[in-house]
N, C-alpha and C positions, 0 to 999 in steps of 0.2 A: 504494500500500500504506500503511496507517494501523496503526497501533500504539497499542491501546487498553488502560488498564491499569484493574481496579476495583478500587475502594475500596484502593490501597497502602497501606500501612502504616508500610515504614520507608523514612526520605527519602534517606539514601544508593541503596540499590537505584533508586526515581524519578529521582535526578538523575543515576545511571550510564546510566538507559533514557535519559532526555532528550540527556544527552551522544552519546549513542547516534543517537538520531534525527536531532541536529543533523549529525552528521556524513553521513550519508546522507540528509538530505533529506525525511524520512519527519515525518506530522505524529503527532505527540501526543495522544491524547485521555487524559484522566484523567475516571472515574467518581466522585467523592462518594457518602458522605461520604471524605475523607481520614485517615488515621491520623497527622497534622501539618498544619503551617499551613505553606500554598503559599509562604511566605517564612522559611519555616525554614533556619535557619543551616548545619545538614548539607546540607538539599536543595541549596541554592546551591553548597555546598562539591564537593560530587560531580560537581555540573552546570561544575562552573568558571564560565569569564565564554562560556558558549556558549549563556549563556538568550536574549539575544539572538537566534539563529538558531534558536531552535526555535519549529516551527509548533505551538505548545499550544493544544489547545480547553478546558475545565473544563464538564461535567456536572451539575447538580443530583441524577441519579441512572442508573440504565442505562434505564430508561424515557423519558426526555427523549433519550438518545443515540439510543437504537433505534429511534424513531419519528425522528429529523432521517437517519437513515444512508440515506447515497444509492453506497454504494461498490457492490461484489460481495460474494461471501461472507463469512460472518463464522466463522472458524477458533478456535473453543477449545482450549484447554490444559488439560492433565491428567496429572498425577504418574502416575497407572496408568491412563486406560483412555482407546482412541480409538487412530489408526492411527501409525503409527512416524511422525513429523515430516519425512523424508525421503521417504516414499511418498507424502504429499498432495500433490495435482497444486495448485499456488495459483497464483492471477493477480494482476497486478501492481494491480487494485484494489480487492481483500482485505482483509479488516482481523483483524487478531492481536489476539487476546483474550485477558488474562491476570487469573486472579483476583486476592483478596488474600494475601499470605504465609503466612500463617500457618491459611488455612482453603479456599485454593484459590477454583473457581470455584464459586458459590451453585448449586444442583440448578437450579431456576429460570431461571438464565442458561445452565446446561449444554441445558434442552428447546431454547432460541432458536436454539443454533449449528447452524450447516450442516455441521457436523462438529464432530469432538474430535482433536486430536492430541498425542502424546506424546512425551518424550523416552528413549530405553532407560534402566532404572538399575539397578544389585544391587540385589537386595531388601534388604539391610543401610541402603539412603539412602532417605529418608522421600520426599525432596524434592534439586529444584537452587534453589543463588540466585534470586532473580527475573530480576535483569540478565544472569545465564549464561545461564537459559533464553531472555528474550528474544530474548538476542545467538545464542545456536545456531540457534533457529527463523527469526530474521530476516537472518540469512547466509544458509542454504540458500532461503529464499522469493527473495534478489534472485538468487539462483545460478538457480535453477529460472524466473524473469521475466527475468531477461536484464537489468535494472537494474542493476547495476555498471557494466554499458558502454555503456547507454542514458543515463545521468547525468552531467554533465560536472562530476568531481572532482580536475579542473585538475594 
């Protein structure tokens, strides 16, 4: 399972995914352009000293990703529309798609995905964090892959 973010925007949210990733093992792709520079102070800050263990790829754009991807499906994300994040059947080499903050995922990258999925919300909330959302969809994916107990987390 691969955990692919485009174009983020703010570096804390990246360096809580990345922290994220390190800790389960999961690789990193980041789409370009970036909304900060990959040695930004926050990004580090969020990431702590676990950059180190993260498997990061970097993008020139989703057309350079989309044409190298060799995983399984590719699962987008969407504040309203596409199936409840809990009902998509996902395999363990899948890749999680998430747009930018502030404008979601581009129409464009929504025709490529092999689905859309979503997280419930009141209509009052526009939106989740990027890294809440990440961290929700990428719990139940290893819940649903059997990868929690498949990974040795010592």
């Amino acid at each position: 399972m691969e955990i692919i973010l485009i174009e983020p925007e703010i570096p804390p949210n990246t360096g809580n995914v990345a922290r994220l990733c390190a800790g389960l093992g999961l690789t990193l792709n980041l789409i370009e352009p970036l909304g900060f520079k990959i040695d930004d102070k926050h990004l580090k800050r969020a990431g702590l000293d676990y950059w180190p263990h993260v498997d990061l790829r970097l993008w020139p754009d989703w057309r350079a990703f989309k044409e190298a991807w060799r995983g399984g499906r590719l699962w987008g994300t969407s504040a309203r529309g596409g199936e409840l994040y809990t009902e998509v059947k996902i395999s363990a080499d899948d890749g999680l798609v998430f747009g930018p903050e502030t404008r979601g995922l581009p129409e464009s990258v929504k025709a490529e995905m092999d689905g859309l999925m979503r997280v419930p919300l009141r209509p009052v909330v526009r939106s989740l964090n990027l890294a809440a959302c990440v961290s929700l969809i990428t719990g139940e994916a290893m819940r649903q892959t059997g990868l929690w107990t498949s990974m040795n987390f010592g």
